[in-house]
N, C-alpha and C positions, 0 to 999 in steps of 0.2 A: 564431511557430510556422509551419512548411512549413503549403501548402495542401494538401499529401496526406498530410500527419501527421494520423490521428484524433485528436478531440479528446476527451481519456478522463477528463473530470475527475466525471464519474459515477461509474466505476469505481475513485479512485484510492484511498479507502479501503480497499477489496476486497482493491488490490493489496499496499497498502502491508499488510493483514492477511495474506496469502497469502506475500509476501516475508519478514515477519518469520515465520511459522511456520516456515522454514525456519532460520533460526538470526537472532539479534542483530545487527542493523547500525548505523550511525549513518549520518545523512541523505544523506551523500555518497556511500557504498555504494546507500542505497536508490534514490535519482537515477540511479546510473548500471545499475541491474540494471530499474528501467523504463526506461531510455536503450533498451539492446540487446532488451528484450520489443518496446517500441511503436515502434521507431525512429528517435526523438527524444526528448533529454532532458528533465525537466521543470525548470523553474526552480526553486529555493530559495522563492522567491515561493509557486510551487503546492507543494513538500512541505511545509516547514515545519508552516502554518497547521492541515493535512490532519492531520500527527503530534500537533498542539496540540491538537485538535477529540478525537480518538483517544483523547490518554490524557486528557483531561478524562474522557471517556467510561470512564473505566476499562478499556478493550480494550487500552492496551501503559505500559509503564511506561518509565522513562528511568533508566540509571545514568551517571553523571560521572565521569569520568574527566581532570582537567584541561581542556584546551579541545572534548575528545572527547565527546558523548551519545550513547550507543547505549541503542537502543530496542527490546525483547524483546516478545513476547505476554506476557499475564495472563490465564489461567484461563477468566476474562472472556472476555477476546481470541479462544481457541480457541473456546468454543461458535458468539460471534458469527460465526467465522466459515465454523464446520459450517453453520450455517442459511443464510448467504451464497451458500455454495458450493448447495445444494440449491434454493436461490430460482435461483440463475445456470443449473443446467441445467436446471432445470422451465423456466425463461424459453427460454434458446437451444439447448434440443437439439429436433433436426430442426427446425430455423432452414434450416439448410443442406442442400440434397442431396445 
């Protein structure tokens, strides 16, 4: 990782729930759509596990498709992560001037 890539592994469930709310992807899409947000891609290493932890959690599910998994929200998925998003701006709004 670059020294002036943030390191957002706090955030990367957040994102990885935020990204699929937007429609279905599979890991390589979601890599590269945090690539262009944070400006560095995150390894296979760090999504995988993240996605694995997720839908253990019940928060996104996986369909197969031959060697392809894409990974949706679950129900679950969306509340978590209305309360997410309401923790994230109670947290950082007027953070910044």
């Amino acid at each position: 990782m670059a020294a002036d890539c943030c390191d957002m592994r706090g955030m990367l469930s957040f994102l990885l729930l935020f990204l699929l709310s937007k429609k279905p992807m599979h890991g390589q899409q979601l890599a590269a759509e945090l690539g262009k947000r944070k400006g560095c891609r995150p390894s296979p290493g760090t999504i995988y596990p993240a996605l694995k932890a997720l839908k253990e959690a019940g928060l996104i599910a996986e369909k197969r498709q031959g060697k392809t998994i894409t990974y949706r929200l679950t129900p679950a998925g969306s509340r978590a992560l209305r309360v997410a998003k309401a923790r994230f701006c109670r947290t950082f709004t007027g953070l910044f001037p």
